[in-house]
C-alpha positions in Angstrom: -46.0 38.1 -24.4 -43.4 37.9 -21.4 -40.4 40.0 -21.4 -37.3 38.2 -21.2 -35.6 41.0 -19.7 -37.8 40.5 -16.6 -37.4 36.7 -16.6 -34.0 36.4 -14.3 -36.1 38.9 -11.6 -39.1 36.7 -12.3 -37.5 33.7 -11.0 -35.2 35.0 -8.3 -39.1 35.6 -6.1 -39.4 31.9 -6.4 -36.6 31.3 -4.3 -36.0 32.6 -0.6 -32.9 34.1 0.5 -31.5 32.0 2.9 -32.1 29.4 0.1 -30.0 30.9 -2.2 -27.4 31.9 0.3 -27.5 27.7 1.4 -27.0 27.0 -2.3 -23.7 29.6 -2.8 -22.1 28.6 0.4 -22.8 24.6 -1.3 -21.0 25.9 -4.5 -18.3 27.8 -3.1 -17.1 25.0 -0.3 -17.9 21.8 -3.1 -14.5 20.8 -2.4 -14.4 20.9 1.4 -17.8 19.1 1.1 -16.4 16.1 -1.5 -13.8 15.7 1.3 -16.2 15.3 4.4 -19.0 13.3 2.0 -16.6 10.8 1.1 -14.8 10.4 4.4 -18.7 9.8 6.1 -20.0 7.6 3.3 -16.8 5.9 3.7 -17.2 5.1 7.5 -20.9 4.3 6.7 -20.2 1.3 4.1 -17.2 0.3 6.6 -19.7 0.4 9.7 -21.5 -2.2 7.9 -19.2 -4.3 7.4 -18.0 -5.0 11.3 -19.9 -8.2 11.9 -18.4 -10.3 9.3 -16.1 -12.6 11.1 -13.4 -13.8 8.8 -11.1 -17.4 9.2 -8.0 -15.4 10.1 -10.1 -13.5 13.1 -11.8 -16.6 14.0 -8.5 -18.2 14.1 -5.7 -16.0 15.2 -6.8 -12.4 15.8 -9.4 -13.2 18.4 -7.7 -15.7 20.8 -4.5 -13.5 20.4 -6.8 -10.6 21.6 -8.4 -12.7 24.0 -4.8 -13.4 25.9 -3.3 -10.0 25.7 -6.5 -9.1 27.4 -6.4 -11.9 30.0 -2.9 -11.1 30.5 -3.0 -8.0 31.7 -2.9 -5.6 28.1 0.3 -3.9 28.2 1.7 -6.8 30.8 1.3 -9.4 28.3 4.2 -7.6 25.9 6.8 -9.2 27.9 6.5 -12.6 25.4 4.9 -13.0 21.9 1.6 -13.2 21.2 0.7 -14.3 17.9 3.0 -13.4 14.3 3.0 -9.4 14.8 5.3 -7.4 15.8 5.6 -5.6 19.2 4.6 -2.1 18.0 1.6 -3.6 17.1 0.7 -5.7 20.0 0.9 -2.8 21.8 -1.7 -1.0 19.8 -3.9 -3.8 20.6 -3.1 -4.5 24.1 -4.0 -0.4 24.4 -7.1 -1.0 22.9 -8.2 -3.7 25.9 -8.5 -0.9 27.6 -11.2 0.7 26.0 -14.9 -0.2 26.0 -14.7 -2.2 22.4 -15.5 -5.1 20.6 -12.4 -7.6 19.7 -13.1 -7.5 16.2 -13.9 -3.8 16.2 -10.8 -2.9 17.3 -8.9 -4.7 14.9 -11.2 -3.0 12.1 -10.8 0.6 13.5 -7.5 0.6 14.2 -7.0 -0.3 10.2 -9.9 1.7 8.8 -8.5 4.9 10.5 -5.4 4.4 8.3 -7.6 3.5 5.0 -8.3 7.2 5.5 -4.8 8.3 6.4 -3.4 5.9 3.1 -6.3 8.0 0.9 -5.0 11.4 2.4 -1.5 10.4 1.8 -1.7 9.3 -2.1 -4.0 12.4 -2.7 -1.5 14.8 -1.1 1.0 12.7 -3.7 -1.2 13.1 -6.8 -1.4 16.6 -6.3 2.1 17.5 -5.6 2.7 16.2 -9.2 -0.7 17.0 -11.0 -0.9 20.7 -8.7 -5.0 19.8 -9.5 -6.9 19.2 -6.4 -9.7 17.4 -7.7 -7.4 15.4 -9.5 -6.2 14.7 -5.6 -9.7 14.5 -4.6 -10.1 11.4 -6.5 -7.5 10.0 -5.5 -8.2 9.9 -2.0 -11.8 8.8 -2.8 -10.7 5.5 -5.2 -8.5 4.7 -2.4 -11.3 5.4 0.4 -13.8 3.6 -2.0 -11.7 0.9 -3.1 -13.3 -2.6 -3.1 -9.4 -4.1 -1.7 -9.1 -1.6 0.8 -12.5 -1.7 1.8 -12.5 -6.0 2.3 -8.9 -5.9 3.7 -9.7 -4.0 6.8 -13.5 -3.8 7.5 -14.0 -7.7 6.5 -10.8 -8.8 7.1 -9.7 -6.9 10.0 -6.0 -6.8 8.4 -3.5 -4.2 9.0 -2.0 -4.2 5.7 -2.8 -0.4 5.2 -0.8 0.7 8.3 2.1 -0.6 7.0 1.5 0.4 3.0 0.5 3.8 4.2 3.8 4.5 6.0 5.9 2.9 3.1 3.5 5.2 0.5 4.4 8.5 2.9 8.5 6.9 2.9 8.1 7.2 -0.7 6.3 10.6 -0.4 9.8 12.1 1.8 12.1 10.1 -0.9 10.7 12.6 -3.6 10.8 15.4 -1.7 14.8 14.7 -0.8 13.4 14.7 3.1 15.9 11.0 3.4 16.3 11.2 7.2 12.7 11.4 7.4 11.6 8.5 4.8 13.9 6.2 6.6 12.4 6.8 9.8 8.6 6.2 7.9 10.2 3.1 6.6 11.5 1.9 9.9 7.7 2.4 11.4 6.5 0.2 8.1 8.9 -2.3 9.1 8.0 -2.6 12.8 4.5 -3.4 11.9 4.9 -6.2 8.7 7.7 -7.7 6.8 6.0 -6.9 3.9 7.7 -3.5 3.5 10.9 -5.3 2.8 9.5 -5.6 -0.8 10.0 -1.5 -1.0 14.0 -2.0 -0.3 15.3 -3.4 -3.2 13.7 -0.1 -5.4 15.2 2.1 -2.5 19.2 0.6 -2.7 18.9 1.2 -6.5 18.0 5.1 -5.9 20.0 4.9 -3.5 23.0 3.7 -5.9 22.1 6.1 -8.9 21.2 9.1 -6.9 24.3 9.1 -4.7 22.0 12.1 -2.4 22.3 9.8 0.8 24.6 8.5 2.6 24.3 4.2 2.8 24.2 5.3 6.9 20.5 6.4 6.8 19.8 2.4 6.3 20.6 2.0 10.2 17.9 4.5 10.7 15.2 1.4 10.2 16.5 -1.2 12.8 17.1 1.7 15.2 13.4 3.2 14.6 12.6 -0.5 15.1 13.9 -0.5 18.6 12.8 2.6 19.6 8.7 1.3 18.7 9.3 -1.4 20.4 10.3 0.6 23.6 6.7 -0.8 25.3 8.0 -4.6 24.7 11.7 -4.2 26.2 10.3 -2.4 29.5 8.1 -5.3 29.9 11.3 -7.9 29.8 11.5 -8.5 26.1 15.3 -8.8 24.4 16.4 -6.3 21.6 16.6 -9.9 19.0 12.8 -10.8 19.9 12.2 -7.6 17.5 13.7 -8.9 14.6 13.5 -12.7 15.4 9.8 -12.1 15.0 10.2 -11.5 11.3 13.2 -14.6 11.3 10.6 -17.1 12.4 7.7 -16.3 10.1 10.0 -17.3 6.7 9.0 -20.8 6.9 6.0 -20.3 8.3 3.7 -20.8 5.1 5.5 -24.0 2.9 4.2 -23.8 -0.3 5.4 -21.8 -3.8 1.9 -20.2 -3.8 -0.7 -19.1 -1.5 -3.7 -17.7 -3.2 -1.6 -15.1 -5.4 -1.7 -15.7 -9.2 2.7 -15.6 -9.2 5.0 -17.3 -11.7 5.0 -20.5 -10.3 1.4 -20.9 -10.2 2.6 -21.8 -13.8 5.2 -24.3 -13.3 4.0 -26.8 -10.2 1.9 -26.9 -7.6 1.5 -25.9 -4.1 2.9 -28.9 -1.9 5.7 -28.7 0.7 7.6 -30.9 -1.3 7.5 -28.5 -4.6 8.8 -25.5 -1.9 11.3 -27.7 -0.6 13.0 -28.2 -3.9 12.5 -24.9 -5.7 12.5 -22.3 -3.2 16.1 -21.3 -3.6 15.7 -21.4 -7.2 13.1 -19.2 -7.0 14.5 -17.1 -4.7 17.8 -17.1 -6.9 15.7 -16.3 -10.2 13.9 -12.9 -8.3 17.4 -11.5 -7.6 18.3 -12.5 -11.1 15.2 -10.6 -12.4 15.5 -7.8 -10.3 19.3 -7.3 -11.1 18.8 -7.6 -14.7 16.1 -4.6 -14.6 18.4 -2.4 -12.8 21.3 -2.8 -15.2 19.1 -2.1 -17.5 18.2 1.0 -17.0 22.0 1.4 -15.8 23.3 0.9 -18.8 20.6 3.0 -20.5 21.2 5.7 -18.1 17.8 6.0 -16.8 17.6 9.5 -14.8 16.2 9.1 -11.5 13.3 11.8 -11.8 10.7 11.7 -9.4 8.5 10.4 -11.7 10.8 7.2 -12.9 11.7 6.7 -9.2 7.4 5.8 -7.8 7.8 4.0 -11.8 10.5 1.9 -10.5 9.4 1.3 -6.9 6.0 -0.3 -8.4 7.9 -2.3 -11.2 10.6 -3.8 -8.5 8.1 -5.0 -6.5 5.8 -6.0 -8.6 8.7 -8.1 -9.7 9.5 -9.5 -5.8 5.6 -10.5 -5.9 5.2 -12.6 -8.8 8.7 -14.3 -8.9 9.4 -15.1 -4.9 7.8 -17.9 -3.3 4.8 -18.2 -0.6 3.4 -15.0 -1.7 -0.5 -14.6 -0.2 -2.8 -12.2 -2.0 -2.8 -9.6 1.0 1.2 -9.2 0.0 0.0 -7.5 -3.0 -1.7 -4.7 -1.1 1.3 -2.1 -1.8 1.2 -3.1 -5.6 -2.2 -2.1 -5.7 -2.0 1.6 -4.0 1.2 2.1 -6.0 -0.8 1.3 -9.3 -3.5 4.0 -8.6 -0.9 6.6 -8.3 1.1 5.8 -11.4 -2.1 5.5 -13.3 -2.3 9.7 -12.7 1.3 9.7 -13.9 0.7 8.1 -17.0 -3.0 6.9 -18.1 -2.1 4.2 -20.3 -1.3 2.1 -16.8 -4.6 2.9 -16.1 -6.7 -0.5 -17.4 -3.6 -2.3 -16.1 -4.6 -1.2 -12.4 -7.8 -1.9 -13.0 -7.1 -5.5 -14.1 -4.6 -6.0 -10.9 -8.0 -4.5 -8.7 -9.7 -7.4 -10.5 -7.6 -10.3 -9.9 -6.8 -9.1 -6.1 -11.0 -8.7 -6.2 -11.0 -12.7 -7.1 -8.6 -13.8 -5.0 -10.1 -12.1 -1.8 -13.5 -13.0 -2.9 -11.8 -16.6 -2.9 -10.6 -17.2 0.3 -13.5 -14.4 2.3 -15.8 -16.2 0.9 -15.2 -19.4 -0.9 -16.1 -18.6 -4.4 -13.4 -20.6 -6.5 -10.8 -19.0 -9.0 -8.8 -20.4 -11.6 -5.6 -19.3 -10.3 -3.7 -20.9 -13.5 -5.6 -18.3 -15.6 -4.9 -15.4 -13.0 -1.3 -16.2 -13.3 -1.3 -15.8 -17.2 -3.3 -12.8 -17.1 -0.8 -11.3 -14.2 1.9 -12.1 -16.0 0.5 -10.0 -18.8 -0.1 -7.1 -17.0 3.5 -7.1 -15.6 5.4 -7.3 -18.8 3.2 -4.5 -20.2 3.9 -2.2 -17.0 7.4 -3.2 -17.8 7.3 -1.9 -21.3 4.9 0.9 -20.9 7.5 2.3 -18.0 10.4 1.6 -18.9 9.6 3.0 -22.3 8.6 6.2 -20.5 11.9 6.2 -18.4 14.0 6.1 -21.3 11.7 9.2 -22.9 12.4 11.0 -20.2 16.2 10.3 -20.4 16.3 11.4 -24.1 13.9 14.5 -23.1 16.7 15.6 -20.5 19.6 14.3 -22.6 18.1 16.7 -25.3 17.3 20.0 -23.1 20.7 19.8 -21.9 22.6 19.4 -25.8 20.6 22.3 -26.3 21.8 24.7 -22.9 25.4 23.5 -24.4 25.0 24.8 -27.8 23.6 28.1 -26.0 
């Protein structure tokens, strides 16, 4: 018979030492390896993505390219080129310097901040989880996520740039660094207009929390100015960086494009239609938005740092599905935001999956053509946003009572 005393010694001759000693580093630096595993398998499924030539590139990206090149790169700031913003233009007319590829310079200039977006919202899941693999994962869904993934390496958007500086402006809000987020939040704003849809959320913390000064709003036109530095030595005027933004509002004439909103519901997408309700709806979102806030005025909703990243997804989820000409890319932020709350509280959780799906649909629809019912996305959106509303704002008001209760309780001490 064989002596199991002897069995461990048995087994360790099977296995040489360096072997062993691989395998115990591999166990002991898991963690560091996760990181570097995901970033590389990351870059490898973007890699393979850099061919695909999208309508938007086709269309816009790659003439607009194509003359900041032929006009000299850094020259060609001194008048617009294309719909983006000067800090942007700049980025690009840098890269017509360098031995690249159009299109892969659009794609690596927004796949370097996919990874910077993933390191952000992990850094943000730990601070409130203080569990690194719980961070972990959040940086890999976020490097691994099908949106993110499409938007830059098929697309060749820049949607994460701005999201990941208005996800870091929201990082500094928490953290009571406000001189700081503004700045962040001035950088989101030089490169899209999107990052509007993150103010109304910060003027209502802004109005409960009474911790800054209304001044540090002036940070974000100046921080505007100051990235477009590049633009004004080349001739440009201080209104061409904000005119930019003026001139796009009427640039897309319809009540939907491609996002499943509210009035997906109600009519459908001719100029006529946005001619007639646009103020209505634009009217209805304030309406919506100020009743929300009141709310949780009147119910005395503490601004934790928990209920604020609650609020900031609920008011703009509420901007995206009640203000006209919203496109499917606008709902980028939305998403991110989602994946962070869903640590926060699970029971979000199958509602971010279920916005990952209907963003998944819609891309798929315009990339590459496969037909949605956007009708039925619109009912199933709505859905999702009154239940984000009630799961929230139901765990807002516990936390109120939670606080209102700990401090009855110091009083009676």
């Amino acid at each position: 018979m064989f002596k199991f005393t002897n069995e461990k010694k048995m087994d360790n001759k099977h296995i040489l030492k360096w072997e062993k000693q691989l395998l115990d580093w591999i166990e002991n630096n898991i963690f560091l390896l996760g990181i570097v595993f995901t970033i590389i398998l990351g870059f490898v499924v973007r890699y393979s993505l850099r061919g695909f030539v999208s309508l938007d590139s086709a269309d816009f990206l790659l003439p607009w390219y194509e003359e900041i090149e032929k006009s000299g790169g850094v020259k060609a700031l001194k008048y617009q080129v294309g719909n983006y913003n000067i800090l942007y233009q700049f980025l690009i007319a840098l890269m017509t310097y360098l031995p690249i590829e159009p299109l892969s310079a659009y794609k690596s200039l927004s796949c370097l901040f996919d990874y910077l977006l993933a390191g952000c919202l992990g850094a943000f899941v730990l601070l409130y989880t203080h569990d690194k693999w719980k961070g972990f994962l959040a940086f890999a869904l976020v490097v691994f996520s099908p949106l993110v993934i499409l938007n830059s390496s098929v697309w060749a958007q820049c949607d994460s740039i701005y999201v990941f500086f208005t996800v870091f402006s929201l990082f500094m809000l928490v953290k009571k660094k406000y001189v700081l987020s503004f700045i962040l939040l001035g950088i989101s704003f030089s490169f899209k207009l999107q990052a509007i849809f993150f103010v109304p959320a910060i003027l209502y913390i802004y109005f409960r929390k009474k911790e800054f000064s209304i001044f540090n709003f002036i940070i974000v036109p100046i921080v505007m100015c100051i990235s477009s530095i590049p633009g004004l030595i080349q001739g440009r005027s201080f209104m061409s960086i904000f005119s930019i933004y003026y001139e796009q509002q009427d640039t897309y004439k319809s009540m939907f494009m491609n996002y499943p909103s509210f009035w997906t519901l109600l009519c459908t997408g001719s100029e006529e239609n946005y001619q007639l309700l646009k103020g209505a709806a634009i009217i209805l979102t304030i309406v919506v938005l100020g009743g929300l806030m009141v709310w949780y005025t009147v119910q005395k909703i503490k601004m934790t740092n928990e209920n604020m990243i609650f609020l900031s997804l609920l008011l703009i989820y509420t901007v995206l599905f009640f203000l006209p000409a919203m496109h499917e890319r606008y709902s980028y932020g939305l998403e991110i935001l989602s994946i962070l709350v869903a640590f926060l509280n699970k029971k979000t959780l199958p509602l971010s999956i279920l916005l990952q799906c209907i963003s998944l649909f819609t891309y798929g629809n315009y990339l590459f053509g496969t037909g949605i019912n956007l009708v039925l996305l619109s009912v199933v959106n709505m859905g999702i946003y009154l239940m984000y509303v009630l799961i929230l704002t139901k765990q807002m008001s516990n936390s109120q009572q939670i606080s209102d209760a700990y401090s009855s309780a110091n009083r009676r001490k």
